[in-house]
N, C-alpha and C positions, 0 to 999 in steps of 0.2 A: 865611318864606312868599314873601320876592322871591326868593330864591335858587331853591327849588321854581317859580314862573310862568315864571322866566328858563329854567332848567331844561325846563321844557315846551315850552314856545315854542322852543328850538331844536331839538327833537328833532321837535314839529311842522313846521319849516321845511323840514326831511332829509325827512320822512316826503311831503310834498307835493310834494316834488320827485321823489321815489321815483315818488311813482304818476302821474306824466308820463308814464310807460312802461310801462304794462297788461299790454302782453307779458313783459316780464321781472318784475312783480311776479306774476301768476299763475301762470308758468312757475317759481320762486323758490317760492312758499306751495304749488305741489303736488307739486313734486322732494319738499322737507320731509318730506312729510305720506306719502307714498310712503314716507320711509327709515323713517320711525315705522311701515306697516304691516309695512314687511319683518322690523322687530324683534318686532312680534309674531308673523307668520307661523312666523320664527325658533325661538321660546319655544316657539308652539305642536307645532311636528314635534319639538321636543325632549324638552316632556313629553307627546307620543303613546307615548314609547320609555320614560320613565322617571315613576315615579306622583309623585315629590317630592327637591329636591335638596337635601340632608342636612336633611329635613323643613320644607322651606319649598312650600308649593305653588306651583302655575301662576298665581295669582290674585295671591299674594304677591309674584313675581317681577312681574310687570306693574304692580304699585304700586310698586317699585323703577325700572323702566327711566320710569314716568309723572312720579315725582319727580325723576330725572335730565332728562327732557325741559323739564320746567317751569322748572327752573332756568337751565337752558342755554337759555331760548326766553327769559326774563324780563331771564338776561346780555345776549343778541344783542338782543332791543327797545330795551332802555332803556339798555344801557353797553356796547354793541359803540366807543365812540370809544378803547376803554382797547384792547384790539387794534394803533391807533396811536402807541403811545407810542413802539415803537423806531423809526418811520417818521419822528416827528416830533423825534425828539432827532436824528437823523441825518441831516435837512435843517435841524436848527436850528429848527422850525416854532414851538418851545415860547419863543424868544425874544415873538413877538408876544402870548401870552398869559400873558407876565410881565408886561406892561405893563397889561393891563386890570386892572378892578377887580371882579375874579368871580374864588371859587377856580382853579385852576389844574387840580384833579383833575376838578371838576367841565365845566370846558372838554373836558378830554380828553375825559369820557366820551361826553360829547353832541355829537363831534364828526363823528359819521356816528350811521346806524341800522340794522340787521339785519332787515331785515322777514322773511327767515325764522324769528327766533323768536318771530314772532305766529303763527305756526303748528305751532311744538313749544310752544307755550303754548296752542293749542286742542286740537292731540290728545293730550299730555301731560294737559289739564286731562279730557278725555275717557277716556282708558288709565285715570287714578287712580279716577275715578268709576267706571267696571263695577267695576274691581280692587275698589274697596270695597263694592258692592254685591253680591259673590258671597262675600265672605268674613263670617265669625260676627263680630261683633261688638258688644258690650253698648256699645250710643252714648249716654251722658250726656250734663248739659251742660257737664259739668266736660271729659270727655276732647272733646266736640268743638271747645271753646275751647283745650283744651292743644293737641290737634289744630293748630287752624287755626295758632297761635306756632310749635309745632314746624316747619311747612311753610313761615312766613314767615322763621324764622334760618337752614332750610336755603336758600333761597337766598340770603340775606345771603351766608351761606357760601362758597355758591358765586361766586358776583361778588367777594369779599373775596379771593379764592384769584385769581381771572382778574385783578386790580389789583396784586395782591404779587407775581406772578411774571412779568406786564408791566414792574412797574417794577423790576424786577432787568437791564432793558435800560439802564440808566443805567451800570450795570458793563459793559457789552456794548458792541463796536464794530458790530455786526449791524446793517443796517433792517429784520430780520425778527425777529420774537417767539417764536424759536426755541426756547428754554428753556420758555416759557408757551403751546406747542404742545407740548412734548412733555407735559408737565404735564396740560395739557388730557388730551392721549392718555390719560394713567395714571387719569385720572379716572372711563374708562369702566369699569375695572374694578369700580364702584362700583353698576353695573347687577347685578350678583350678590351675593348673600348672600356677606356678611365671612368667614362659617363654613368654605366652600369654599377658603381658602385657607389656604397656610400661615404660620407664626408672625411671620416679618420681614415676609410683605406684609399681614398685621393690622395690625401696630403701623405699619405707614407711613400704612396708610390711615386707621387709627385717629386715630391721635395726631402723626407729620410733616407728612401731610397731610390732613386730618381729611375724604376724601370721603365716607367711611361716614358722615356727618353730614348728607351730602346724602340721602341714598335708605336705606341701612341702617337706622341707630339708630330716626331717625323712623317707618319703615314700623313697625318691632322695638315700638313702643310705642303705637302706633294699634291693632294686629292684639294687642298682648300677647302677644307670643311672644319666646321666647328671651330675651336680654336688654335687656327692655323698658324698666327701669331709667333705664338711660343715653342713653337717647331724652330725657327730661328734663333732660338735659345740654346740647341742640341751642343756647337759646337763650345757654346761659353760652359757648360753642365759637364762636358769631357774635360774640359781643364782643369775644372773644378775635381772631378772626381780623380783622376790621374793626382792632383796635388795630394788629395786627402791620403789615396795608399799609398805616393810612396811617402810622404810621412808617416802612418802607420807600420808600413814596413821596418822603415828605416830606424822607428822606437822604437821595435818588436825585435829587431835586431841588436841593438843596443842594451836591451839587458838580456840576452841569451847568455844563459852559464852552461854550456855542453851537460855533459849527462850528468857528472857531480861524482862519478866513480870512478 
């Protein structure tokens, strides 16, 4: 629980100093909120021309691109500091928070804030609400509780992916997070149904890189369609993935030699 207030309180400190400047946080929350309408404007002209893509509907796909939002709005609030890793292994910055007495991982993350993903987390959290209000669904209270798990490993997930391929800058001479941007990139393919692809970009996204875990599988088992299944898998893929960086981390840490001058 101190680590969690410590954890608050800095990202409170980022965040207050953020909104010193009115203008660029408003300007920042409605750039956002604009790229979100354009994805659905997007969707929409695209199933004016076609009724379902390989039988997923228009409502389906918008639970897809609202659960990529949400995740990526939940990264940018809360763990945009991990962004900084190659920034700060490459001015040595990570020297000074080997000396304090607070994880190390948890420094980085909290070490800025993203206020645009306070804004792909309100219209992401709004996209998944119509999305599921226009689709059939028999809502229990078993699947609204699997529900809700499903939706919280998928962003573990995602954050767990944005940590493990930051901290692959410890192998890297780079100050830029160039690998964990292209990564990012690949991720948005994750806005479309798995189906649509073919066999080698299943199994990456599937299982290399597991971002069907973010928006796929979970949607696939909310809606029960296709293979609903393995949406139930969401929560064991978070564990999985959380283990994998912070071992990475934590070896990427381990041979850090500060700047060498």
């Amino acid at each position: 629980m101190r680590l969690l207030r410590l954890y608050v309180r800095l990202l409170g400190a980022h965040l207050r100093s953020l909104l010193e400047y009115e203008g660029d946080f408003w300007v920042m929350m409605i750039g956002t909120i604009l790229m979100q309408v354009v994805n659905v404007v997007f969707l929409a002209a695209l199933f004016a021309k076609v009724p379902a893509i390989n039988g997923w509907s228009f409502w389906a796909v918008v639970a897809m691109f609202a659960m990529v939002a949400v995740a990526e709005g939940v990264g940018s609030l809360f763990f945009e500091g991990m962004w900084n890793i190659a920034w700060l292994i490459n001015q040595a910055d990570l020297d000074y928070m080997l000396v304090r007495p607070y994880p190390v991982v948890l420094q980085v993350s909290s070490i800025t804030i993203g206020i645009n993903g306070l804004s792909n987390i309100l219209t992401g959290g709004i996209m998944l609400g119509a999305a599921l209000s226009h689709v059939d669904v028999n809502w229990t209270p078993a699947r609204v509780l699997l529900g809700i798990v499903v939706l919280l490993s998928a962003i573990v997930i995602k954050v767990a992916i944005n940590l493990a391929t930051n901290a692959a800058s410890f192998w890297m001479q780079s100050p830029s997070p160039m690998f964990a941007f292209a990564v990012h990139q690949a991720g948005d393919l994750a806005r479309f149904p798995l189906s649509v692809y073919p066999l080698a970009l299943k199994a990456a996204l599937g299982f290399v890189l597991p971002f069907a875990f973010v928006s796929f599988f979970p949607v696939s088992f909310v809606l029960g369609h296709g293979s609903a299944w393995v949406g139930l898998l969401t929560p064991l893929v978070a564990v999985y993935c959380v283990a994998i960086a912070a071992w990475v981390f934590s070896r990427g840490l381990r041979r850090y030699e500060s700047a060498g001058s």
